[in-house]
BALUMVEX-986360 format. One record per residue (C-alpha): x, y, z; residue in one letter; residue number from 1. Coordinates in pm, 1 decimal, always signed. Example, Ala and Ser with C-alpha at 12.3 -4.5 7.8 and 13.67 -1.06 7.14 Angstrom:
<rec><X>+1230.0</X><Y>-450.0</Y><Z>+780.0</Z><rest>a</rest><nr>1</nr></rec>
<rec><X>+1367.0</X><Y>-106.0</Y><Z>+714.0</Z><rest>s</rest><nr>2</nr></rec>
REM end
This chain:
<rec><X>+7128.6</X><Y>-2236.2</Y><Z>+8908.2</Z><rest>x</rest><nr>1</nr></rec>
<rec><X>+6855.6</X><Y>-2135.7</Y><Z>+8617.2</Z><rest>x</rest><nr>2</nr></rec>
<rec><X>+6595.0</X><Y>-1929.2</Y><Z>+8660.9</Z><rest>x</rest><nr>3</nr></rec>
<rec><X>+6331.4</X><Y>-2231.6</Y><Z>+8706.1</Z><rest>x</rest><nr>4</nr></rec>
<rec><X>+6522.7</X><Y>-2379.0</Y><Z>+8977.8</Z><rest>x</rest><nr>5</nr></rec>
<rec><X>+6544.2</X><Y>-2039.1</Y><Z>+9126.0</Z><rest>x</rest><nr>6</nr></rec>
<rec><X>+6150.2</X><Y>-2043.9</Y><Z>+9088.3</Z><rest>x</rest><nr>7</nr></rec>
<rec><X>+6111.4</X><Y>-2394.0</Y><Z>+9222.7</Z><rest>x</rest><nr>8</nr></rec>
<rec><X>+6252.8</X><Y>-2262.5</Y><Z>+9616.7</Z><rest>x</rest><nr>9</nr></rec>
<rec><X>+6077.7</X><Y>-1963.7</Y><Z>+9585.9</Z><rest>x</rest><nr>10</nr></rec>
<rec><X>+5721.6</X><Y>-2101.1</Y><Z>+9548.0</Z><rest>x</rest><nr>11</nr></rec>
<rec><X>+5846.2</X><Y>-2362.3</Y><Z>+9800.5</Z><rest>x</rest><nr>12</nr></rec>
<rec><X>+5960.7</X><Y>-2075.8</Y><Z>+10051.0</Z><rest>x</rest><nr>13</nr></rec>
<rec><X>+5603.5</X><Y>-1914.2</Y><Z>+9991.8</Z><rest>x</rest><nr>14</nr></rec>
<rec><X>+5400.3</X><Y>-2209.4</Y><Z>+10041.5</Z><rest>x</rest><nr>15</nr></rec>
<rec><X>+5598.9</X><Y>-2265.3</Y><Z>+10379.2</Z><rest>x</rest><nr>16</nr></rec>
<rec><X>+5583.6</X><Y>-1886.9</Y><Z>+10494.3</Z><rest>x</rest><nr>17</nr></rec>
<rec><X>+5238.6</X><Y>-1845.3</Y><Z>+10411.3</Z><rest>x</rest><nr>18</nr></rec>
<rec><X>+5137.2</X><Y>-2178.1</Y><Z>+10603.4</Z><rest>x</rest><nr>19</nr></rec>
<rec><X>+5307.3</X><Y>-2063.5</Y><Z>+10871.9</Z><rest>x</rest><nr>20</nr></rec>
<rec><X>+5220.2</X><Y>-1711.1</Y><Z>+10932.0</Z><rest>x</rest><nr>21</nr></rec>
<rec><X>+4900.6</X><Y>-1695.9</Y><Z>+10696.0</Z><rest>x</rest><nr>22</nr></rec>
<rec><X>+4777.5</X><Y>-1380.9</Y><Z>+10538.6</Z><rest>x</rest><nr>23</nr></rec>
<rec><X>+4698.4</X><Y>-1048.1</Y><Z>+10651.0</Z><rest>x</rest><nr>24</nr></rec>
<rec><X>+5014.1</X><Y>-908.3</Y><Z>+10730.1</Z><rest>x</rest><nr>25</nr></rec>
<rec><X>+5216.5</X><Y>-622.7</Y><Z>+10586.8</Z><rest>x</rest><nr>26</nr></rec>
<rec><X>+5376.5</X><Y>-643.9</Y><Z>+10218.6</Z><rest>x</rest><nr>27</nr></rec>
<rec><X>+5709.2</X><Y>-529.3</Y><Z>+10432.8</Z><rest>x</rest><nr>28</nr></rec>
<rec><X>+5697.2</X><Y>-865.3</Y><Z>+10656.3</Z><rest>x</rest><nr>29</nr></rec>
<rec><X>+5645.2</X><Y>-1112.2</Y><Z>+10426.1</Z><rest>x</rest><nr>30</nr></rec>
<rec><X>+5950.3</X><Y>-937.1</Y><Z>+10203.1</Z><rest>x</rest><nr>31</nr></rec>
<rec><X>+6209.3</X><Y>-968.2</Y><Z>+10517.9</Z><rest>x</rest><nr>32</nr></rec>
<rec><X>+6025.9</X><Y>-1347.3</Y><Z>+10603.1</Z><rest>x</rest><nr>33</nr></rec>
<rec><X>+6108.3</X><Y>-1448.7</Y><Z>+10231.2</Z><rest>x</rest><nr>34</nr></rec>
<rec><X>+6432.2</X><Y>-1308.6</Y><Z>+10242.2</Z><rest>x</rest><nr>35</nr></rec>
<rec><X>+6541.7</X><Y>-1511.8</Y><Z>+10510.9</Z><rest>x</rest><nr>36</nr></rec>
<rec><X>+6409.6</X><Y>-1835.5</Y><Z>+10415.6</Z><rest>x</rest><nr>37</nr></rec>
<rec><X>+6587.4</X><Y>-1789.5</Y><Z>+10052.2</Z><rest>x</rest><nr>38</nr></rec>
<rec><X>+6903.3</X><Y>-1700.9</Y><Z>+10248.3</Z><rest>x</rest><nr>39</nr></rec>
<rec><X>+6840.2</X><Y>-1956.0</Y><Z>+10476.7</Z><rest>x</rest><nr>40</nr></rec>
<rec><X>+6844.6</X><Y>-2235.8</Y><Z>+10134.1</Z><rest>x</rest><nr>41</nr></rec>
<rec><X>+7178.1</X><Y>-2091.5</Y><Z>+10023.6</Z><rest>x</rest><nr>42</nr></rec>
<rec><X>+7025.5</X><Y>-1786.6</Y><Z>+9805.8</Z><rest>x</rest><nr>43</nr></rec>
<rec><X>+7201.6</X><Y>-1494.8</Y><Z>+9754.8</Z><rest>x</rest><nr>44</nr></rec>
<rec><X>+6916.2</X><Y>-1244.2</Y><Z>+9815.4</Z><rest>x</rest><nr>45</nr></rec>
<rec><X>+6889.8</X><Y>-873.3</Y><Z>+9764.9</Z><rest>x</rest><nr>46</nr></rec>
<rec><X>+6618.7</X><Y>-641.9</Y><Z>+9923.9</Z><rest>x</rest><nr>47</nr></rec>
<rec><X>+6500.3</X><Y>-310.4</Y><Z>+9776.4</Z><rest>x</rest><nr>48</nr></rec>
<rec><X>+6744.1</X><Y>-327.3</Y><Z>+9510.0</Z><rest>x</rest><nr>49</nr></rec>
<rec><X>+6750.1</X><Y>+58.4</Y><Z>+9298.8</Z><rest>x</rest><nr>50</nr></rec>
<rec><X>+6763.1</X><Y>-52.2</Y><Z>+8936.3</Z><rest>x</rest><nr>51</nr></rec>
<rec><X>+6825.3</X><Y>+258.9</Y><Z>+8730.8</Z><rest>x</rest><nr>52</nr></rec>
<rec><X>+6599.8</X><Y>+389.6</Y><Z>+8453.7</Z><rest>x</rest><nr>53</nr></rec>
<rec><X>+6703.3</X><Y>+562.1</Y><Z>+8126.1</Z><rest>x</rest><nr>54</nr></rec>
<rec><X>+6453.0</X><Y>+750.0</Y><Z>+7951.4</Z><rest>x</rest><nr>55</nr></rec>
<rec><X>+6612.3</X><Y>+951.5</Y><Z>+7621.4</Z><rest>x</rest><nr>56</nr></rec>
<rec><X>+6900.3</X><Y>+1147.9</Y><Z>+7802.2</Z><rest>x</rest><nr>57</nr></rec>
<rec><X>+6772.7</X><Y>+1146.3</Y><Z>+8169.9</Z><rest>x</rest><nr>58</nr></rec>
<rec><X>+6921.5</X><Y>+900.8</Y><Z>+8390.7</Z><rest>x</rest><nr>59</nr></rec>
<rec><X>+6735.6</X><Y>+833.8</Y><Z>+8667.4</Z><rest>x</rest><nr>60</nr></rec>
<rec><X>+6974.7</X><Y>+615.6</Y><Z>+8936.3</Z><rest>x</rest><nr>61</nr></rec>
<rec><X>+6656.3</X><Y>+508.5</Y><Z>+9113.9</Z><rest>x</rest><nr>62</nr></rec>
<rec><X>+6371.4</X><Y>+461.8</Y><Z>+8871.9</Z><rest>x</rest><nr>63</nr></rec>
<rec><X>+6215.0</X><Y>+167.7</Y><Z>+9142.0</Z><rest>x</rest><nr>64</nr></rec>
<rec><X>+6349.0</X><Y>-68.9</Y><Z>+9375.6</Z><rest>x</rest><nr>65</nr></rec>
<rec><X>+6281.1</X><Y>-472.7</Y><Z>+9329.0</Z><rest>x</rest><nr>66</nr></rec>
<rec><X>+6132.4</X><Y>-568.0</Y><Z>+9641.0</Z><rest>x</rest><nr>67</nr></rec>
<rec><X>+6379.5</X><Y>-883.3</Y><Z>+9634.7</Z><rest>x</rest><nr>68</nr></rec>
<rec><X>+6650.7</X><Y>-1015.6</Y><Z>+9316.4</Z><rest>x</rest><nr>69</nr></rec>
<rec><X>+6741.6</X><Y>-1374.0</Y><Z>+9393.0</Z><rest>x</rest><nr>70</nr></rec>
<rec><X>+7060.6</X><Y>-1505.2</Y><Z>+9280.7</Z><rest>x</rest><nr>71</nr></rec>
<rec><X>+7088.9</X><Y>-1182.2</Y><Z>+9048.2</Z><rest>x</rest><nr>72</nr></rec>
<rec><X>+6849.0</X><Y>-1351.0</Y><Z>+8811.1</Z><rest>x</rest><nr>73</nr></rec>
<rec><X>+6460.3</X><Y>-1380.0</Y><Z>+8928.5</Z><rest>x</rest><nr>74</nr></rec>
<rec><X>+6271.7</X><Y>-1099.3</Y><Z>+9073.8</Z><rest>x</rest><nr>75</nr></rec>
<rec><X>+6016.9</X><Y>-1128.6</Y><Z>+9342.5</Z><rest>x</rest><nr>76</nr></rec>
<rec><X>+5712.9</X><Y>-865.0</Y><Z>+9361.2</Z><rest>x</rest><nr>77</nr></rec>
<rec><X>+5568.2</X><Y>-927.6</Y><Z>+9727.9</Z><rest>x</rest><nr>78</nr></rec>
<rec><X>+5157.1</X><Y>-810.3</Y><Z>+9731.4</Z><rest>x</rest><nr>79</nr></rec>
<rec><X>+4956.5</X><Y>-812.1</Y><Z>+10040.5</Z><rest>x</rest><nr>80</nr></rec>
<rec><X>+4616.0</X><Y>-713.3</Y><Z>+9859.4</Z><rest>x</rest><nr>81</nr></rec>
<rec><X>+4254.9</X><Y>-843.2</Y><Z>+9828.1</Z><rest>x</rest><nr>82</nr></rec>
<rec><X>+4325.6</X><Y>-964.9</Y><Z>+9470.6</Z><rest>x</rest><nr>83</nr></rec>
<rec><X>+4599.1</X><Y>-911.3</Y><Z>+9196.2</Z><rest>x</rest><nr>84</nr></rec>
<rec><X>+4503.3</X><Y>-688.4</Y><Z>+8918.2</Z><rest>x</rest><nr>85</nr></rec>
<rec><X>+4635.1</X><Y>-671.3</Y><Z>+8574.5</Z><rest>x</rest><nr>86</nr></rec>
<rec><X>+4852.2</X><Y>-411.8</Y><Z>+8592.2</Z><rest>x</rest><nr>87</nr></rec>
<rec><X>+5039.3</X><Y>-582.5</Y><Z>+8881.7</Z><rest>x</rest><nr>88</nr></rec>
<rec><X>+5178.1</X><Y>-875.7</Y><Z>+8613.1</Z><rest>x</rest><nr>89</nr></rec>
<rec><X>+5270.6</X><Y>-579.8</Y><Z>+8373.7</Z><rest>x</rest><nr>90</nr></rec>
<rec><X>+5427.2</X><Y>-350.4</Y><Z>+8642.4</Z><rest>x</rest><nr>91</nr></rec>
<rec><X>+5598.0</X><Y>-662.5</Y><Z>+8697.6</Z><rest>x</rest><nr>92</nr></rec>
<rec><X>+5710.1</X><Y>-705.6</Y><Z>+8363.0</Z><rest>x</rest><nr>93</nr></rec>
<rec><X>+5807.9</X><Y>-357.8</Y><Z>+8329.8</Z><rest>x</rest><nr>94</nr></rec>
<rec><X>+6060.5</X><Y>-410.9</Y><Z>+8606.4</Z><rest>x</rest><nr>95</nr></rec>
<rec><X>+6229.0</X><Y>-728.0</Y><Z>+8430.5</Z><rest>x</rest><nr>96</nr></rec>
<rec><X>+6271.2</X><Y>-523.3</Y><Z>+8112.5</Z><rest>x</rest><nr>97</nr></rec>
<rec><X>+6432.4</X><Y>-275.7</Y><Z>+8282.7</Z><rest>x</rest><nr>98</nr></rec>
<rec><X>+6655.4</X><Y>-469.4</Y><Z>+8481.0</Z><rest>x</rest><nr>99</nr></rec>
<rec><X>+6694.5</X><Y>-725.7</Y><Z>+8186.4</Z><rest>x</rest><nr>100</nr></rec>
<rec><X>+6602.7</X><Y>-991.7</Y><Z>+8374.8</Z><rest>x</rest><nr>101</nr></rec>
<rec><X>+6395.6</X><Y>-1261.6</Y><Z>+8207.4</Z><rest>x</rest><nr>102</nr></rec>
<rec><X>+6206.2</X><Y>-1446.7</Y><Z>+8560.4</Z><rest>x</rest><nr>103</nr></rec>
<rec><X>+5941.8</X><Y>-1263.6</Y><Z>+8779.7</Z><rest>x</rest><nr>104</nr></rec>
<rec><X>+5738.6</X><Y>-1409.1</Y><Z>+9055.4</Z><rest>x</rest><nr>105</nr></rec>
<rec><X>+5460.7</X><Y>-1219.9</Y><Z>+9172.4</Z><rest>x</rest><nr>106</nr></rec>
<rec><X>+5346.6</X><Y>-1289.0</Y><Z>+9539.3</Z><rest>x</rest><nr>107</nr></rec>
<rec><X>+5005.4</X><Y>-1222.7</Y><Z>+9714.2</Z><rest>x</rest><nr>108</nr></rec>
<rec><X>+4987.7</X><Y>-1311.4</Y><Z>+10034.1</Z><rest>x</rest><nr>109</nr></rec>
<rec><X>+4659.0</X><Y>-1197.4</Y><Z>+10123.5</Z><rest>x</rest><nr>110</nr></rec>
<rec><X>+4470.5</X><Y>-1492.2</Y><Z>+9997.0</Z><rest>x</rest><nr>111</nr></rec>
<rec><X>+4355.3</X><Y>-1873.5</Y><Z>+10135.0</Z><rest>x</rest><nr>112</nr></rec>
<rec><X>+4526.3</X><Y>-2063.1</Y><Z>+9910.8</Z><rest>x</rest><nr>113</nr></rec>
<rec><X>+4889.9</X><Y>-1894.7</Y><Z>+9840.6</Z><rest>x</rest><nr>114</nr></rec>
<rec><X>+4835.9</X><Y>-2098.2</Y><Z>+9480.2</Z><rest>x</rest><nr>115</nr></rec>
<rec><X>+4602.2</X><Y>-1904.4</Y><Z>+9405.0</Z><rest>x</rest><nr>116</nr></rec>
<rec><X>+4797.2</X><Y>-1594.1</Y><Z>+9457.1</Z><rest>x</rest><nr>117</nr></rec>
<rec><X>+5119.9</X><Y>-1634.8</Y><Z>+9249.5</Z><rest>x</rest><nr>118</nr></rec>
<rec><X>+5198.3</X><Y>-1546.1</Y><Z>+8911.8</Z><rest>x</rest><nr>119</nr></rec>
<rec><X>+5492.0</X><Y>-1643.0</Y><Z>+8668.1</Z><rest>x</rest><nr>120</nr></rec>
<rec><X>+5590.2</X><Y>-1336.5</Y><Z>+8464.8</Z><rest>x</rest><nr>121</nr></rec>
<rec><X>+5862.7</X><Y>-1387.0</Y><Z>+8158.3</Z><rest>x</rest><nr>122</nr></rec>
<rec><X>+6071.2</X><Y>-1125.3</Y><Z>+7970.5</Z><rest>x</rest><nr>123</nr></rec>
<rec><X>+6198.1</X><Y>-1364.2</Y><Z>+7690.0</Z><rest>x</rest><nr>124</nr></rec>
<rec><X>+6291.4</X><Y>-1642.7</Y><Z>+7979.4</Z><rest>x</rest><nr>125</nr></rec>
<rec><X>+6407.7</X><Y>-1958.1</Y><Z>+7770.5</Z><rest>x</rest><nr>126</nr></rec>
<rec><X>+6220.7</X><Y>-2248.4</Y><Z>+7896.7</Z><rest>x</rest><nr>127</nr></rec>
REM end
């Protein structure tokens, strides 16, 4: 499965989790909610993955954690905030660098329209 098919359940799983449940709930809830309903599509999905950092000769084995990697390929970043600001897309991108990963979805869930509160961030993704 590529990366964009990979995309295509997860905005599907959002749509249905935020029409369902709406927004206002914790970041922590809607992370274990769109965990199951990748699972639940045949996903292989890991929560609060450690991806290690290297900075000159320190090795840090937890630099952050990726709220969810689907299918080992596309990482999720789950917000439950008033509105996305910049530095969430490049925090984002910061992550898929350093797991050299080339797909990240960024998810607000604190808005009307769950359109409105998605983001596609690429590290060198092929289209």
């Amino acid at each position: 499965m590529t990366e964009n098919e990979i995309a295509t359940q997860i905005v599907d799983a959002a749509y249905k989790i935020h029409t369902t449940l709406g927004p206002g709930l914790l970041e922590s809830v809607y992370e274990a909610v769109m965990a199951e309903e990748l699972a639940r599509r045949g996903l292989r999905v890991v929560r609060q993955q450690a991806i290690p950092v290297v900075y000159e000769n320190v090795h840090l084995e937890v630099g952050f954690r990726a709220d969810l990697i689907v299918e080992g390929k596309v990482i999720i970043e789950i917000k439950s905030v008033e509105a996305l600001a910049p530095v969430h897309r490049k925090q984002l991108l910061t992550y898929l660098r350093l797991a050299d990963k080339r797909l990240g979805i960024l998810i607000n869930f604190d808005v009307e329209l769950i359109k409105d509160g998605m983001a596609r961030v690429v590290n060198r993704l092929k289209e």
